[in-house]
GUGUDREN-580743 format. One record per residue (C-alpha): residue number from 1; x, y, z. Coordinates in nm, 3 decimals. Example, Ala and Ser with C-alpha at 12.3 -4.5 7.8 and 13.67 -1.06 7.14 Angstrom:
BEGIN
NODE  num        u        v        w
NODE    1    1.230   -0.450    0.780
NODE    2    1.367   -0.106    0.714
//
This chain:
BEGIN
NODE  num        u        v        w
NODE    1    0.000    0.000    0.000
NODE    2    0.174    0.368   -0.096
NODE    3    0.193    0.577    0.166
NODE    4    0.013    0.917    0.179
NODE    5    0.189    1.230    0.157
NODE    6    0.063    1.576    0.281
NODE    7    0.012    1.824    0.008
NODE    8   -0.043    2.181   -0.057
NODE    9   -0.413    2.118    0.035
NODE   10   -0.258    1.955    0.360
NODE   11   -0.083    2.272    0.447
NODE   12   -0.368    2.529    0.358
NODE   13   -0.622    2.312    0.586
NODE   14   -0.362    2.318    0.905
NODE   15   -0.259    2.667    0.864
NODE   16   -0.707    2.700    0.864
NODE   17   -0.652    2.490    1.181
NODE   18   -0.411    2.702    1.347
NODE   19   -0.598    3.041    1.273
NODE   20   -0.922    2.908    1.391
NODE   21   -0.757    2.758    1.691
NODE   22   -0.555    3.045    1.808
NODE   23   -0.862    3.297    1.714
NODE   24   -1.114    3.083    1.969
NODE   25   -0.821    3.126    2.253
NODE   26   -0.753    2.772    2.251
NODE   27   -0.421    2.597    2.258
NODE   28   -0.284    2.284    2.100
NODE   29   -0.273    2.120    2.409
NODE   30   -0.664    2.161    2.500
NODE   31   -0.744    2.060    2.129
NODE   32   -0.511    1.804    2.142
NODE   33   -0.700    1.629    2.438
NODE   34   -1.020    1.718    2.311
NODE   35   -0.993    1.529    1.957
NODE   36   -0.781    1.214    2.169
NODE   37   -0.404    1.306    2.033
NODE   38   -0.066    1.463    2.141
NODE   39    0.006    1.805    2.117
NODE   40    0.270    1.735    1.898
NODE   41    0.025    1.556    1.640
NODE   42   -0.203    1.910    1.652
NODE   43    0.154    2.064    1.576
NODE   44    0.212    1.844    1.272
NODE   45   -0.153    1.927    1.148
NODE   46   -0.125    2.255    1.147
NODE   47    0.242    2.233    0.971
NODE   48    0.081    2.054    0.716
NODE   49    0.314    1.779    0.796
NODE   50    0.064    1.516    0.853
NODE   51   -0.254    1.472    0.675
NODE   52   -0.559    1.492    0.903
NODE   53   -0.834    1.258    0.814
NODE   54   -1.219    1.320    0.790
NODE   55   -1.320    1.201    1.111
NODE   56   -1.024    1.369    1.283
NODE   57   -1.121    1.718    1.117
NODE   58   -1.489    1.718    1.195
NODE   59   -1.381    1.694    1.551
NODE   60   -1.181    1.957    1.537
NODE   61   -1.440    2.138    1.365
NODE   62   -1.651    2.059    1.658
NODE   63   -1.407    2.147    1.951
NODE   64   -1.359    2.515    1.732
NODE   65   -1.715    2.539    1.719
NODE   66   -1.687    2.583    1.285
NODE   67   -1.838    2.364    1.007
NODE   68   -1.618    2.147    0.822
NODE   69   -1.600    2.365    0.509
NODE   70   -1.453    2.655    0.745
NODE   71   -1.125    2.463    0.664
NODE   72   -1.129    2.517    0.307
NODE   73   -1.314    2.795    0.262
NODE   74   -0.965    2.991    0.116
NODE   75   -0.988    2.732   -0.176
NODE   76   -1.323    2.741   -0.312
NODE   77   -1.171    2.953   -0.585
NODE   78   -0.944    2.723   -0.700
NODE   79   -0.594    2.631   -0.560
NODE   80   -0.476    2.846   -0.267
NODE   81   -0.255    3.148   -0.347
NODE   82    0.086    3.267   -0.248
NODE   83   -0.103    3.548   -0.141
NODE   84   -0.406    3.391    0.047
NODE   85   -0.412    3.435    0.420
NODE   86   -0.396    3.089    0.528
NODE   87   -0.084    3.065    0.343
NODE   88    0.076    3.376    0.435
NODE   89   -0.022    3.307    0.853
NODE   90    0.178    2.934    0.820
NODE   91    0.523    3.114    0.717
NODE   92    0.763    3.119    0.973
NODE   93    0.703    3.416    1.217
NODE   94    0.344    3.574    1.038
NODE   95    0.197    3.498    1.433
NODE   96    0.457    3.673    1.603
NODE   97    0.435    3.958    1.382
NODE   98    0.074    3.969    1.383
NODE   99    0.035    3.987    1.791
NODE  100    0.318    4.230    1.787
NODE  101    0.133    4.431    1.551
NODE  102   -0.173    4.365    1.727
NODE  103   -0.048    4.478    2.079
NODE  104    0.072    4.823    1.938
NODE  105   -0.051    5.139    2.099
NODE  106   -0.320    5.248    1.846
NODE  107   -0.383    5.309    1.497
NODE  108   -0.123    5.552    1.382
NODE  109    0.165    5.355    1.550
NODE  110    0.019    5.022    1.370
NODE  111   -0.062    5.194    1.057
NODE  112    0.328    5.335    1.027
NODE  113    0.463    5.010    1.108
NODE  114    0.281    4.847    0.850
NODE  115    0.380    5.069    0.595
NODE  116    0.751    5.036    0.719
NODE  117    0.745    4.634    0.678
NODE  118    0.594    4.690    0.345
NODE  119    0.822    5.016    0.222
NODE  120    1.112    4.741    0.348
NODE  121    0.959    4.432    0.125
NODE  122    0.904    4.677   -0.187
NODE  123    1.306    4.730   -0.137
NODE  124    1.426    4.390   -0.099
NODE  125    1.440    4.192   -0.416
NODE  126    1.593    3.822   -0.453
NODE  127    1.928    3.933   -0.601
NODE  128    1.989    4.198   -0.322
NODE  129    1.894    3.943   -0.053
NODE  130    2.133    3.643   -0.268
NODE  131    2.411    3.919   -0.248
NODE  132    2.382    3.976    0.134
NODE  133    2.404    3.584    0.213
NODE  134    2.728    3.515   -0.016
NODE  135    2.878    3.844    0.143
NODE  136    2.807    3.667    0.476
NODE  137    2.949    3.420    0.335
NODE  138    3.244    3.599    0.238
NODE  139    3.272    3.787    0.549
NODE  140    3.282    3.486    0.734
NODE  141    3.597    3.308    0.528
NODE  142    3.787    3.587    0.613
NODE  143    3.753    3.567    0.984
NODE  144    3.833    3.227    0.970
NODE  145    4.163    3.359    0.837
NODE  146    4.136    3.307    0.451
NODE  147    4.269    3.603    0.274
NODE  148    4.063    3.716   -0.009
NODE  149    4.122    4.023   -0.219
NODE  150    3.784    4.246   -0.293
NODE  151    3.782    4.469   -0.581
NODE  152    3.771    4.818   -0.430
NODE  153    3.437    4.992   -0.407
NODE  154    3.571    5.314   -0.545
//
């Protein structure tokens, strides 16, 4: 018998697992002993690491207090987006940045940070950020006592 892989549709559905768990103020802990597993399972759900199976994800549904369909509801136009939220809250970090944002003193400080992280991201292309990592990179080398010679920046 092959052995099942999670997908992209994997991923989407956790990272709708994680959003709708974190906004009902529960953790993975207290949904993790409400649907029978380990925390760490709930962790590799909402990773998209492991596949959750029907019966597992209508109790979920049930301890979130959502229908079924809340956890696709990002992909009823067709596959989910780089840009769709469910994707974009399962990167690395889009939580902490989120209640950070979220715990800002009111609208003009959140509004200016906002348009500093995006001013910032307009700025940053691939090349630029491939640069910065080889002259790391380079950087590095010499302090481990390799002697390089840089053109000059003249």
């Amino acid at each position: 018998m092959a052995t099942k892989k999670s997908g992209p549709l994997d991923a989407m559905v956790g990272a709708r697992i994680r959003m709708l768990r974190v906004n009902s103020g529960i953790s993975q802990t207290v949904l993790a002993e409400r649907i029978g597993v380990t925390f760490q399972q709930v962790q590799k759900y909402e990773q998209g690491a492991d596949r959750v199976g029907t019966s597992r994800l209508a109790q979920v549904a049930s301890v979130l207090d959502v229908s079924v369909d809340a956890f696709f509801e990002s992909s009823r136009l067709g596959r989910p987006g780089l840009n769709s939220s469910a994707r974009l809250l399962a990167g690395s970090g889009a939580w902490r940045v989120l209640e950070a944002h979220a715990r800002m003193p009111g609208p003009h400080v959140r509004s200016c940070i906002a348009k500093l992280v995006e001013s910032t991201a307009d700025r940053t292309s691939a090349p630029k950020a491939t640069v910065a990592r080889l002259n790391i990179v380079d950087l590095h080398a010499v302090d481990l006592g390799e002697r390089r010679k840089f053109p000059s920046r003249g």
